[in-house]
PDB file with one MODEL, atoms N, CA, C and O in Angstrom:
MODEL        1
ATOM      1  N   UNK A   1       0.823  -1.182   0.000  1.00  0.00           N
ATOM      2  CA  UNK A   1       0.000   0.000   0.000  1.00  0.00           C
ATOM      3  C   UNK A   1       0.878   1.260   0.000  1.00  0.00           C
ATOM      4  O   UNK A   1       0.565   2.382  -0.398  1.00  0.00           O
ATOM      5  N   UNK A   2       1.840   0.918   0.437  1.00  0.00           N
ATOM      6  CA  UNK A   2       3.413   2.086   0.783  1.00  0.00           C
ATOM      7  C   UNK A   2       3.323   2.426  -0.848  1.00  0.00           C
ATOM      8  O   UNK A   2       2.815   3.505  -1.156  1.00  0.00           O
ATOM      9  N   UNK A   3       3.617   1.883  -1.494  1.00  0.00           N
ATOM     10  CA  UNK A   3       4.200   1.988  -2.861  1.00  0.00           C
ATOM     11  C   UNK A   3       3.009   2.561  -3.401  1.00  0.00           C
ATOM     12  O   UNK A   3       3.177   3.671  -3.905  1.00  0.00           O
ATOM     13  N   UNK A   4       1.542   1.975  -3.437  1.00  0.00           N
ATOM     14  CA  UNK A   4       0.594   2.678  -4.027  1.00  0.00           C
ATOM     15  C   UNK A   4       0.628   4.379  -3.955  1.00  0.00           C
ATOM     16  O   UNK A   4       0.385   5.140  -4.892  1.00  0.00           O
ATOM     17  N   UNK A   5       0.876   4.623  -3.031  1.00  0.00           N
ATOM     18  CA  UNK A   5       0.983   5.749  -2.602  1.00  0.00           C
ATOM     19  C   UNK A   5       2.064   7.090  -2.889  1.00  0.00           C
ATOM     20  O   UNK A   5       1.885   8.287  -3.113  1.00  0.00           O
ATOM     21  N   UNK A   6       3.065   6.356  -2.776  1.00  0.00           N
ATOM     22  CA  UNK A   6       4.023   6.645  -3.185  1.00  0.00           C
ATOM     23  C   UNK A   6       3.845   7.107  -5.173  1.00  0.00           C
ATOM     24  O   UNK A   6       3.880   8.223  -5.691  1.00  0.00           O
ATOM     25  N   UNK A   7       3.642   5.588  -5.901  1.00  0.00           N
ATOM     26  CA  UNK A   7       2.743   6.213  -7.357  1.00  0.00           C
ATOM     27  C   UNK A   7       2.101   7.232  -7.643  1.00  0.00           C
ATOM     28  O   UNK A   7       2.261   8.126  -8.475  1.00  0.00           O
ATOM     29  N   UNK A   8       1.115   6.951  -6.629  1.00  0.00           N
ATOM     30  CA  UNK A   8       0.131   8.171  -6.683  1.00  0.00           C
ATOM     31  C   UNK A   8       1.084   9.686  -6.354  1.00  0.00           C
ATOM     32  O   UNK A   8       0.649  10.676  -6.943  1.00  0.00           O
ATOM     33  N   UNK A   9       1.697   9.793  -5.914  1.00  0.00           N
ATOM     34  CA  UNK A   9       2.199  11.411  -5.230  1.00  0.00           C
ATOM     35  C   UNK A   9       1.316  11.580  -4.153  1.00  0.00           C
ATOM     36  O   UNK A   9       0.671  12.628  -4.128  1.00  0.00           O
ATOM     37  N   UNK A  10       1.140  10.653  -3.146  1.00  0.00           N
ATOM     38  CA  UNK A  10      -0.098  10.936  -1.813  1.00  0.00           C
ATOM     39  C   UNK A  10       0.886  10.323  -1.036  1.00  0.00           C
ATOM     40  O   UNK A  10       0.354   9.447  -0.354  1.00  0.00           O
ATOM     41  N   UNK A  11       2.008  10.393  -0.851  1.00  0.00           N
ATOM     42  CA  UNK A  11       2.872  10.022   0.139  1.00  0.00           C
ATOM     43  C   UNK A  11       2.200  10.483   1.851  1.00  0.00           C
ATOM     44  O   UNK A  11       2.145   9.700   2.799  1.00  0.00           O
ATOM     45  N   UNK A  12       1.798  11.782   1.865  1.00  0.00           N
ATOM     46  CA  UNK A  12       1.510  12.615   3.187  1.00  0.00           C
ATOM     47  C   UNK A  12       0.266  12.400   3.539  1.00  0.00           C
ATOM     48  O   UNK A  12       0.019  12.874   4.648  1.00  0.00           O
ATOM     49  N   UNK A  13      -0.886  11.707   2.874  1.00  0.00           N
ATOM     50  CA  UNK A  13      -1.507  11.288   2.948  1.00  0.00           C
ATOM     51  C   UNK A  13      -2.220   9.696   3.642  1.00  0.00           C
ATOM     52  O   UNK A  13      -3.289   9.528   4.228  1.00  0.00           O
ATOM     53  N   UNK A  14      -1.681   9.205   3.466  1.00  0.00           N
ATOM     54  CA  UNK A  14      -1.349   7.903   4.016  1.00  0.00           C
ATOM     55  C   UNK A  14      -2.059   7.368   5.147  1.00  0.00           C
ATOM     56  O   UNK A  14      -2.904   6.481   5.274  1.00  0.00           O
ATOM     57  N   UNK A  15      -1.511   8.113   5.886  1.00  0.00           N
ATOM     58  CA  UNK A  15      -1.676   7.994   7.034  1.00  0.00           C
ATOM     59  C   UNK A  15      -3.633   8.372   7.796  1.00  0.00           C
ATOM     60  O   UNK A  15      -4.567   8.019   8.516  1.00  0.00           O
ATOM     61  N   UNK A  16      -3.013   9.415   6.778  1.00  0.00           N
ATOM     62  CA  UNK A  16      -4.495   9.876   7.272  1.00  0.00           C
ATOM     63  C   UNK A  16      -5.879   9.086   6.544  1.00  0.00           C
ATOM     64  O   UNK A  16      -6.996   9.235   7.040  1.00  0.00           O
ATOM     65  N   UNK A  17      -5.737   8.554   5.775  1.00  0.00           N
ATOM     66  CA  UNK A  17      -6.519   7.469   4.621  1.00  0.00           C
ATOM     67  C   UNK A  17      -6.420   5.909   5.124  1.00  0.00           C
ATOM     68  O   UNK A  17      -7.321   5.247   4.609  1.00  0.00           O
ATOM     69  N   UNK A  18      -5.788   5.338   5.770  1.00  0.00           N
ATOM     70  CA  UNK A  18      -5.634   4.217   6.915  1.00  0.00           C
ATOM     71  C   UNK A  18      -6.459   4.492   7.957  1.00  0.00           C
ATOM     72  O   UNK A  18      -7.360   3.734   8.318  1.00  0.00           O
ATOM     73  N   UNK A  19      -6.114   5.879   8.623  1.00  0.00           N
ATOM     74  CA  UNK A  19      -7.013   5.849   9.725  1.00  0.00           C
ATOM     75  C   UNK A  19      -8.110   6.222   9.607  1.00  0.00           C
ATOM     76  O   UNK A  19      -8.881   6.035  10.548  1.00  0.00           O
ATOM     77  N   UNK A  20      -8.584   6.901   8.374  1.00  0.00           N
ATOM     78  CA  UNK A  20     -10.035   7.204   7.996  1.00  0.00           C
ATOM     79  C   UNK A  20     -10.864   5.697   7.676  1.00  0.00           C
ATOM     80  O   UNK A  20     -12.060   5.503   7.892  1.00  0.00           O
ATOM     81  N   UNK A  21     -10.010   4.829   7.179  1.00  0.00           N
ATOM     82  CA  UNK A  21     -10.431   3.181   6.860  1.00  0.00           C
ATOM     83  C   UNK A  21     -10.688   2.730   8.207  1.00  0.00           C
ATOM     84  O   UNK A  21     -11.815   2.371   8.547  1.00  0.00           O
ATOM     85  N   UNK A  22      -9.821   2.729   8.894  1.00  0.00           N
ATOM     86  CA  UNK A  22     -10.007   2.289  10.228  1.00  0.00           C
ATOM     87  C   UNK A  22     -11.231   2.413  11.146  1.00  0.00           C
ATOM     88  O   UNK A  22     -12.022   1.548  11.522  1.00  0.00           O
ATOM     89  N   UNK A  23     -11.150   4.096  11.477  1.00  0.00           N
ATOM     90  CA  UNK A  23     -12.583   4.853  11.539  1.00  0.00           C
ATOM     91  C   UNK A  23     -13.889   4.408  10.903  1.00  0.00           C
ATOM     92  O   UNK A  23     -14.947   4.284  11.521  1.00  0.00           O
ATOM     93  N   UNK A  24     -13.725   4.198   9.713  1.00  0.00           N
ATOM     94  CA  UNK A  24     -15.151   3.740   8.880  1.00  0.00           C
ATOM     95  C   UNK A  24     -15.310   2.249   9.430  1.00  0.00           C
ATOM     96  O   UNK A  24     -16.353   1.886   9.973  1.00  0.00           O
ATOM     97  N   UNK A  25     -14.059   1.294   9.231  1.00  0.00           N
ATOM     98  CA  UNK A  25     -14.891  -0.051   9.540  1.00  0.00           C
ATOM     99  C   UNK A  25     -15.633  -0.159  10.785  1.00  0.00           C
ATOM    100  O   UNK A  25     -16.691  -0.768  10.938  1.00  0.00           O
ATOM    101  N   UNK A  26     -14.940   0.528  11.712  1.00  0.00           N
ATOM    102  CA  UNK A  26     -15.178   0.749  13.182  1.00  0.00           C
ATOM    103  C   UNK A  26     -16.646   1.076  13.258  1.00  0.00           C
ATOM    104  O   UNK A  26     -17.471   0.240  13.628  1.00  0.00           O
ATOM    105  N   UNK A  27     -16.947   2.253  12.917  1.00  0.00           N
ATOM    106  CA  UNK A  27     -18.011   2.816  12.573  1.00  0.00           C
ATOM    107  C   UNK A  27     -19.165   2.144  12.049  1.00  0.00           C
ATOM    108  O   UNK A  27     -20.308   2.345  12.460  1.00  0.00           O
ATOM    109  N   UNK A  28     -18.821   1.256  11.037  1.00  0.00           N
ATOM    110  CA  UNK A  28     -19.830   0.472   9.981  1.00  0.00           C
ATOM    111  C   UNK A  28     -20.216  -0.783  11.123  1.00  0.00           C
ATOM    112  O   UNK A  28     -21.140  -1.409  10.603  1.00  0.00           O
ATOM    113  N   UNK A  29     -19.973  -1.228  12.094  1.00  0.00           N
ATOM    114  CA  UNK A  29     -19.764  -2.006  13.485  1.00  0.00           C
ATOM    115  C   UNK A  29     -20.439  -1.233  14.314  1.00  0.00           C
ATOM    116  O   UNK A  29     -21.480  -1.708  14.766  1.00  0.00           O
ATOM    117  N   UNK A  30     -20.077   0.009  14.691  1.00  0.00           N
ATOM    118  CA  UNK A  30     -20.934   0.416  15.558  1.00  0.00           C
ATOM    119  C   UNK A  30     -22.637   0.740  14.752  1.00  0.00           C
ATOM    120  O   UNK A  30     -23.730   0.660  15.313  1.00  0.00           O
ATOM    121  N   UNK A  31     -22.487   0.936  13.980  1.00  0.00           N
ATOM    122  CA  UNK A  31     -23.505   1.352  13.447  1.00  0.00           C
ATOM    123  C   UNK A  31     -24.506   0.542  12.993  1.00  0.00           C
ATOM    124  O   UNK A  31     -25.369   0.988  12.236  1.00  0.00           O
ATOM    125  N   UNK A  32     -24.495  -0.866  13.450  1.00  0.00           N
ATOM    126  CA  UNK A  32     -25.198  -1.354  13.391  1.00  0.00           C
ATOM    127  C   UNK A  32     -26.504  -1.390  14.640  1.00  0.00           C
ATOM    128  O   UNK A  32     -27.580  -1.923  14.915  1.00  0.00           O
ATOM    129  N   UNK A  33     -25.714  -0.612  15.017  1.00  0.00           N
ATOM    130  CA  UNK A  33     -26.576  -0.500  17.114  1.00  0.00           C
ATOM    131  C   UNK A  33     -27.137   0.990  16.294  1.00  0.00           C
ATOM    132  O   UNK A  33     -28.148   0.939  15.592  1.00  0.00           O
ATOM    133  N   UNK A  34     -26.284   2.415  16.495  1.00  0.00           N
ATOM    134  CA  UNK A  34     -26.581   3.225  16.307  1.00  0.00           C
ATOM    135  C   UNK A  34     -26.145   3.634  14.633  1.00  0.00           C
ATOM    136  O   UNK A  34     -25.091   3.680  14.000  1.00  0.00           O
ATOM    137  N   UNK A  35     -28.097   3.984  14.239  1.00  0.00           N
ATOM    138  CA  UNK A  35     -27.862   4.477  12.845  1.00  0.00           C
ATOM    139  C   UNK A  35     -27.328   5.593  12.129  1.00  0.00           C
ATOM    140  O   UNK A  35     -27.264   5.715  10.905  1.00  0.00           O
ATOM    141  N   UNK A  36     -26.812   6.689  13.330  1.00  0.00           N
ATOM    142  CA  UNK A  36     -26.314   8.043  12.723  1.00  0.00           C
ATOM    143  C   UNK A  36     -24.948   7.539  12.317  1.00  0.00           C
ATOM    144  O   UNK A  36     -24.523   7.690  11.172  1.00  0.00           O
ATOM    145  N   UNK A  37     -24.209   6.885  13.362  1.00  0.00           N
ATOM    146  CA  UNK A  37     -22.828   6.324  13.276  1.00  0.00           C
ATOM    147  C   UNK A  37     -22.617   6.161  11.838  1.00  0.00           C
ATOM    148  O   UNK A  37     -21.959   6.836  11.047  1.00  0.00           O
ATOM    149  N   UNK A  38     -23.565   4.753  11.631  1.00  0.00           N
ATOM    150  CA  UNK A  38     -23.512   3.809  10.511  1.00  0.00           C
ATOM    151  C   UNK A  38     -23.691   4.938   9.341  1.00  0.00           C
ATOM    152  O   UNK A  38     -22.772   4.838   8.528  1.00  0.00           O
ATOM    153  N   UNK A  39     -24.438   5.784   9.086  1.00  0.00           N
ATOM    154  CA  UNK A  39     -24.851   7.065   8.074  1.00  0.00           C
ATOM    155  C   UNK A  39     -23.320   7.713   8.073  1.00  0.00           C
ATOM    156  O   UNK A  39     -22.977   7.896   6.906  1.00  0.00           O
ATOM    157  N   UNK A  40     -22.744   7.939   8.605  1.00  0.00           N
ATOM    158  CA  UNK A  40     -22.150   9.235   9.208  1.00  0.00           C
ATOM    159  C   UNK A  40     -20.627   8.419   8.426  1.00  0.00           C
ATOM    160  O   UNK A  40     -19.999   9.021   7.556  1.00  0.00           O
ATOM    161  N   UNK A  41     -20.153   6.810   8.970  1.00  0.00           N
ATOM    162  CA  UNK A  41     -19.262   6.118   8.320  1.00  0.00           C
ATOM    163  C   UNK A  41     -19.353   5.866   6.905  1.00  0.00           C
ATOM    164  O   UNK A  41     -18.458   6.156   6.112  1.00  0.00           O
ATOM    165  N   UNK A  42     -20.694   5.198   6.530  1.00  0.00           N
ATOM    166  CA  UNK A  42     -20.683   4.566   5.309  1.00  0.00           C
ATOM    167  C   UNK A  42     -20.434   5.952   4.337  1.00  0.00           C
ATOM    168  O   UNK A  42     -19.535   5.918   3.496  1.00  0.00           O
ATOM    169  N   UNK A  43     -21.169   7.011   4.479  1.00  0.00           N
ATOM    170  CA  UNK A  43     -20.887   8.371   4.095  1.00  0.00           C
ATOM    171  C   UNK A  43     -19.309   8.821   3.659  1.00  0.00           C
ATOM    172  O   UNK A  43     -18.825   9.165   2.581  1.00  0.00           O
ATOM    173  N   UNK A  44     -18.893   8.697   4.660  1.00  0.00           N
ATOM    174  CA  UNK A  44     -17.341   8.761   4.770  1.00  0.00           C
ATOM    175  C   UNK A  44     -16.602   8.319   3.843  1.00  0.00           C
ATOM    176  O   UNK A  44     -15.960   9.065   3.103  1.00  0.00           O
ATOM    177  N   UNK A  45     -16.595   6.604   3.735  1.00  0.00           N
ATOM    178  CA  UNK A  45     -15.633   5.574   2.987  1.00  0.00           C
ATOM    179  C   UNK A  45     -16.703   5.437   1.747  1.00  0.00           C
ATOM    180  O   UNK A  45     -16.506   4.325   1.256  1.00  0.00           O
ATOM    181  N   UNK A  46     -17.394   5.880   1.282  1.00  0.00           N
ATOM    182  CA  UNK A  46     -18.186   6.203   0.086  1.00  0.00           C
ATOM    183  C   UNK A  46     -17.080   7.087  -0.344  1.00  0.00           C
ATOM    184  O   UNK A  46     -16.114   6.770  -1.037  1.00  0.00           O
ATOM    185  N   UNK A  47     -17.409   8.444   0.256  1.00  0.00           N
ATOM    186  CA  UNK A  47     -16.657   9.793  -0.600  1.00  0.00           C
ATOM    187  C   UNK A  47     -15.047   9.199  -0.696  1.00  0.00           C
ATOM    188  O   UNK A  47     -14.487   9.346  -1.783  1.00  0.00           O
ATOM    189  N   UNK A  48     -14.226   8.474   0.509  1.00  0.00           N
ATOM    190  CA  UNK A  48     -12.714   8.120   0.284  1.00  0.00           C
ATOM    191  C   UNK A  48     -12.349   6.783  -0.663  1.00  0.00           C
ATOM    192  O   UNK A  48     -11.192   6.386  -0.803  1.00  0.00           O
ATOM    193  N   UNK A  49     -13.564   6.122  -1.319  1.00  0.00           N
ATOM    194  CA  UNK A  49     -13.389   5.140  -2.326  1.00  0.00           C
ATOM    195  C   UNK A  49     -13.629   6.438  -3.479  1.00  0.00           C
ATOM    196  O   UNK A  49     -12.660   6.793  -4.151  1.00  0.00           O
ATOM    197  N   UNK A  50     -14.938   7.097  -3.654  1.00  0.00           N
ATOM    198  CA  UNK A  50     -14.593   8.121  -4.761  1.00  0.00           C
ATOM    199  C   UNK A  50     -13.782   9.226  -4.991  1.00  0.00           C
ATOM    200  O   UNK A  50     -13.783   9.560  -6.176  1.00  0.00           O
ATOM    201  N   UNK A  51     -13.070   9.927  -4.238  1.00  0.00           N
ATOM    202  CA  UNK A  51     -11.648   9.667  -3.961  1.00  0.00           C
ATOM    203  C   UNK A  51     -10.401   8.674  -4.461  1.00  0.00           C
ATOM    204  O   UNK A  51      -9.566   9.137  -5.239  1.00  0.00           O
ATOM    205  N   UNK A  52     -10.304   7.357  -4.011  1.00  0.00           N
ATOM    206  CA  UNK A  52      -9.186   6.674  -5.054  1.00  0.00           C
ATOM    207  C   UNK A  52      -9.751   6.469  -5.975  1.00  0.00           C
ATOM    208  O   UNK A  52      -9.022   6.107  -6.899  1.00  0.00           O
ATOM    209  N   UNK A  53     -10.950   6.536  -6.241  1.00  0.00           N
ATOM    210  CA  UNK A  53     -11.228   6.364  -7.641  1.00  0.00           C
ATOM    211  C   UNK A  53     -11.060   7.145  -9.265  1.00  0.00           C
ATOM    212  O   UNK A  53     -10.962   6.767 -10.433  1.00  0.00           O
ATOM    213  N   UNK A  54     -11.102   8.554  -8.454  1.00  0.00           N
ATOM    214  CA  UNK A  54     -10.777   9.523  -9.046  1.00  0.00           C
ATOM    215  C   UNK A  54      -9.064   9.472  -9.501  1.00  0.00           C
ATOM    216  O   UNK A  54      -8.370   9.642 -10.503  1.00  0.00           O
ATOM    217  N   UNK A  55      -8.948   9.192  -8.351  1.00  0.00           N
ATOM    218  CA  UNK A  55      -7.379   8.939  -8.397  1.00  0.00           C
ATOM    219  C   UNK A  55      -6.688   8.097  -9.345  1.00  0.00           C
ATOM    220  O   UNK A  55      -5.783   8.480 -10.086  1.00  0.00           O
ATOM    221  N   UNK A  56      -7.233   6.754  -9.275  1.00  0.00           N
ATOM    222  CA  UNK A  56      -6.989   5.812 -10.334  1.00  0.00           C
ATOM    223  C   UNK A  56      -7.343   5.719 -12.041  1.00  0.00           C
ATOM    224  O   UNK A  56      -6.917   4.900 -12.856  1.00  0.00           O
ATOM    225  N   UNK A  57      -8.498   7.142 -12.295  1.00  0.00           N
ATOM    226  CA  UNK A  57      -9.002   7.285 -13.241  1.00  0.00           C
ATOM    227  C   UNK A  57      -7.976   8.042 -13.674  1.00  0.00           C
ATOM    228  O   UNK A  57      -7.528   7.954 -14.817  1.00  0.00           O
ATOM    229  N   UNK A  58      -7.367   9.143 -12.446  1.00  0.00           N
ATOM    230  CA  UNK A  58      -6.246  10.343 -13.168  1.00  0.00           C
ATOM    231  C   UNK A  58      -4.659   9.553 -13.821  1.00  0.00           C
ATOM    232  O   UNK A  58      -3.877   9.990 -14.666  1.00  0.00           O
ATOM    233  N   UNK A  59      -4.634   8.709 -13.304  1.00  0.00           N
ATOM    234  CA  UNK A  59      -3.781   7.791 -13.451  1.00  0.00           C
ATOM    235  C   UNK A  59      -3.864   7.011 -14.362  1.00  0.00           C
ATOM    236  O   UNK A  59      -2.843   6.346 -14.537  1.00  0.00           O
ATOM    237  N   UNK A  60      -4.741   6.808 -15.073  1.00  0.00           N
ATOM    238  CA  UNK A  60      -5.267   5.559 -16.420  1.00  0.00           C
ATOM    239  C   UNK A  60      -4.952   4.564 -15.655  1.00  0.00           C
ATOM    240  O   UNK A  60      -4.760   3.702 -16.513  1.00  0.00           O
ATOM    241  N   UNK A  61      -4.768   4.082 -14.705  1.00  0.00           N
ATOM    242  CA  UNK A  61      -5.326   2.725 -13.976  1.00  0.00           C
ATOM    243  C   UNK A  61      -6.351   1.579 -14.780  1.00  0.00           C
ATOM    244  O   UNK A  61      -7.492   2.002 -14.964  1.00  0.00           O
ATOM    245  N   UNK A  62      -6.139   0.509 -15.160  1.00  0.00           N
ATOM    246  CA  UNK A  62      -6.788  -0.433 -15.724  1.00  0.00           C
ATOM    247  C   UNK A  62      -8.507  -0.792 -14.727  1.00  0.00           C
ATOM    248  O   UNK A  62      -8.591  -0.507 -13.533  1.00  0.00           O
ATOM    249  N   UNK A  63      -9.262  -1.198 -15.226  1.00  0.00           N
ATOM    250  CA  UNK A  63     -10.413  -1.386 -14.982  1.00  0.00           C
ATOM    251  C   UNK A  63     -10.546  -2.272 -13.900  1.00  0.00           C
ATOM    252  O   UNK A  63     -11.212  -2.157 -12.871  1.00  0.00           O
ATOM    253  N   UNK A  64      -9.562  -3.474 -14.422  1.00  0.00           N
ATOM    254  CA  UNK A  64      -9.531  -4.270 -13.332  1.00  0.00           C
ATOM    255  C   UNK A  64      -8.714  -3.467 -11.888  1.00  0.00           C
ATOM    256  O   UNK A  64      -9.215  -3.531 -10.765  1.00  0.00           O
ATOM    257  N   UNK A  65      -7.822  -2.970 -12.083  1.00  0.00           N
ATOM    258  CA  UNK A  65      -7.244  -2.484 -10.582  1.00  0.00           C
ATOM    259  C   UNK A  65      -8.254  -1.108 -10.091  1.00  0.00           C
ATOM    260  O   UNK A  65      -7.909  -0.654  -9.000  1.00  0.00           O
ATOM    261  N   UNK A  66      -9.126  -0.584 -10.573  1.00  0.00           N
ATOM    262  CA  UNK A  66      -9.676   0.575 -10.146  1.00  0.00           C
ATOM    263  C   UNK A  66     -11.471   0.075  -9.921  1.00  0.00           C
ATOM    264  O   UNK A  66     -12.516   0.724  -9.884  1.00  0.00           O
ATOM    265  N   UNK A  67     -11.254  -0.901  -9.846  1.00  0.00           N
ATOM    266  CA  UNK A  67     -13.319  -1.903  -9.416  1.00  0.00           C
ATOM    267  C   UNK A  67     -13.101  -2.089  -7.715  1.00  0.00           C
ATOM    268  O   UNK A  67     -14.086  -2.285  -7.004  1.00  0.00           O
ATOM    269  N   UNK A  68     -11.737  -2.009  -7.143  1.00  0.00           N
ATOM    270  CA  UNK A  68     -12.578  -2.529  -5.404  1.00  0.00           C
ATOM    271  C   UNK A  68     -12.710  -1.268  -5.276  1.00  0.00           C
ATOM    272  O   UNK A  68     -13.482  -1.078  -4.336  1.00  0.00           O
ATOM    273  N   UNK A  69     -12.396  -0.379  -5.685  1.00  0.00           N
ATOM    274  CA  UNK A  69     -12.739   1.271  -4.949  1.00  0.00           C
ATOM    275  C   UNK A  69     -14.094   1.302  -5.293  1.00  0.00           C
ATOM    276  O   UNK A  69     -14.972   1.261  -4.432  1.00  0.00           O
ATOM    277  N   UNK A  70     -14.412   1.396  -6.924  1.00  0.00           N
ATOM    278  CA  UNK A  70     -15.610   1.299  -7.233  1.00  0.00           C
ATOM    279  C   UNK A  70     -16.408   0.016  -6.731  1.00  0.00           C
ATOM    280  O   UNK A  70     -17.533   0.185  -7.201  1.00  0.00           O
ATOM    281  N   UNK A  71     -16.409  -0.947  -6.157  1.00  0.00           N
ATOM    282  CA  UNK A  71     -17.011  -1.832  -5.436  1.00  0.00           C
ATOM    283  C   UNK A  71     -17.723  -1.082  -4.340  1.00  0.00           C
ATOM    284  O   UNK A  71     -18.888  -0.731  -4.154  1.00  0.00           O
ATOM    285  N   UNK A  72     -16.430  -0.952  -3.596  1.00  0.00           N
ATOM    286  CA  UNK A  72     -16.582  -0.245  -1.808  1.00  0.00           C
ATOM    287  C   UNK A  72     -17.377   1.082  -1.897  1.00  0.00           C
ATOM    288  O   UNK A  72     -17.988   1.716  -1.037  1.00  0.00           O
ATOM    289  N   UNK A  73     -17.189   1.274  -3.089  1.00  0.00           N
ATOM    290  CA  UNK A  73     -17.838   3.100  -3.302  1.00  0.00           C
ATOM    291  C   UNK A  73     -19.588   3.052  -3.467  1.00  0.00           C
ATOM    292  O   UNK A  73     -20.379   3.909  -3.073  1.00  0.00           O
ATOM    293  N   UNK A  74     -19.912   1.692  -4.219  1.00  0.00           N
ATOM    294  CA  UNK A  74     -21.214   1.548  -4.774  1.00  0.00           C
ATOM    295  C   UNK A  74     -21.438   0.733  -3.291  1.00  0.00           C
ATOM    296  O   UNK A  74     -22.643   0.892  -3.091  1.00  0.00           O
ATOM    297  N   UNK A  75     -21.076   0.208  -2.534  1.00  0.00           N
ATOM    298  CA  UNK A  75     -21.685  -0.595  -1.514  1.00  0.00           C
ATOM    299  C   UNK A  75     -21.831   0.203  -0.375  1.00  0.00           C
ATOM    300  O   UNK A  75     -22.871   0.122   0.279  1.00  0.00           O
ATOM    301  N   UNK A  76     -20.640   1.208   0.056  1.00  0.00           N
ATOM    302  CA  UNK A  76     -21.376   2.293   1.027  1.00  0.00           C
ATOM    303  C   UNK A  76     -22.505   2.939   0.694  1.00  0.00           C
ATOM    304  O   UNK A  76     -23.464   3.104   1.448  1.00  0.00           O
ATOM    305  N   UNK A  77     -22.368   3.507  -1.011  1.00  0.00           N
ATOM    306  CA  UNK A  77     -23.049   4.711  -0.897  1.00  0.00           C
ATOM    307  C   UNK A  77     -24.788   3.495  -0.847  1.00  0.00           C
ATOM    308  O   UNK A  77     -25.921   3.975  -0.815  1.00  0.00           O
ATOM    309  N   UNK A  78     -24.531   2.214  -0.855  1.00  0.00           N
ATOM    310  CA  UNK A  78     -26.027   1.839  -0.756  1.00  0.00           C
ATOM    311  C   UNK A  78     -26.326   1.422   0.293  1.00  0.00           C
ATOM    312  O   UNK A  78     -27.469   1.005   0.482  1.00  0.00           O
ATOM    313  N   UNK A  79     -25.134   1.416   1.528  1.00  0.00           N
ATOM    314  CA  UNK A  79     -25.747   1.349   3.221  1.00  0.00           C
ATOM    315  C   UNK A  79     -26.340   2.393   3.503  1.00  0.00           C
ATOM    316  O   UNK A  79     -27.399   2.375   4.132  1.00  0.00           O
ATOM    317  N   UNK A  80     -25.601   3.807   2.972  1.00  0.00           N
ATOM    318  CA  UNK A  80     -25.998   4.926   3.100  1.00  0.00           C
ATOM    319  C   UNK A  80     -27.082   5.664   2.784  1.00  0.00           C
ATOM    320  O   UNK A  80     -27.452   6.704   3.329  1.00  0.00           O
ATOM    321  N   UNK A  81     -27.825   4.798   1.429  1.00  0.00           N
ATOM    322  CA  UNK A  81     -29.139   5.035   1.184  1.00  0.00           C
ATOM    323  C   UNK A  81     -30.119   4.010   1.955  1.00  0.00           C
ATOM    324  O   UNK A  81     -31.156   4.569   2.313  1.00  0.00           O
ATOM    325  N   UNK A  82     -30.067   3.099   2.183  1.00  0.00           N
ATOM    326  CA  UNK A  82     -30.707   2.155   3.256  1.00  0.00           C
ATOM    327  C   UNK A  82     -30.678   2.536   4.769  1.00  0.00           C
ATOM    328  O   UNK A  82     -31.552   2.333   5.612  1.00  0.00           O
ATOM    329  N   UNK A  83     -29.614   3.063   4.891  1.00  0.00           N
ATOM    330  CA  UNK A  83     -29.933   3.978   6.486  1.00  0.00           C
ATOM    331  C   UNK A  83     -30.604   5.164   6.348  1.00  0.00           C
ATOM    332  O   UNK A  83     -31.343   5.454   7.290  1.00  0.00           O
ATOM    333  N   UNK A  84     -30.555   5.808   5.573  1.00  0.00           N
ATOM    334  CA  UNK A  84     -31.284   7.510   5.146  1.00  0.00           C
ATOM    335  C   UNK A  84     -33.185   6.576   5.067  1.00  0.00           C
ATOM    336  O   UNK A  84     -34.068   6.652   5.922  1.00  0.00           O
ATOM    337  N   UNK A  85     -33.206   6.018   4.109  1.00  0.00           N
ATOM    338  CA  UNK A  85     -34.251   5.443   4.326  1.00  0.00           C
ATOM    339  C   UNK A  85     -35.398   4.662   5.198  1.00  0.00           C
ATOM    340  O   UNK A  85     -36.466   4.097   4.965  1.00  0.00           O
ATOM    341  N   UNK A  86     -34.574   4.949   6.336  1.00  0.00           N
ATOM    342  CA  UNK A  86     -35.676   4.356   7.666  1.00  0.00           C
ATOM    343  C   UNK A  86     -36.314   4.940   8.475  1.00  0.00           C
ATOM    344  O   UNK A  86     -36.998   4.318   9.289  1.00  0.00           O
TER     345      UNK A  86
ENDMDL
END
């Protein structure tokens, strides 16, 4: 992931994009008790998958290496509409 990063020119970043992952899974866990949490995470690691995604698009990144962002991106943003929805 060092090296991804490094590619990218997001060296200083890093860090802070681990612990935002961290934060979200955490979150996506708690949030199964409390629904603002769960809104408030899935929200989050939605926008930081569209984010590398963007990233990987600026990059001409192949289809196949730029789908788990777009995976993770389409699967928050649909916890996120399933929690808005209750």
């Amino acid at each position: 992931m060092k090296n991804e990063f490094e590619r990218f020119k997001l060296e200083k970043f890093g860090i802070f994009v681990i612990l935002f992952e961290i934060l979200g899974a955490f979150g996506l866990f708690v949030g199964l008790i409390f629904t603002p949490i769960l809104l408030v995470s899935s929200g989050g690691l939605a926008v930081l998958m569209l984010l590398g995604l963007i990233t990987r698009i600026k990059l001409k990144d192949s289809l196949f290496a730029s789908s788990p962002a777009m995976a993770y991106m389409v699967l928050n943003a649909y916890i996120l509409y399933l929690g808005c929805n209750q």
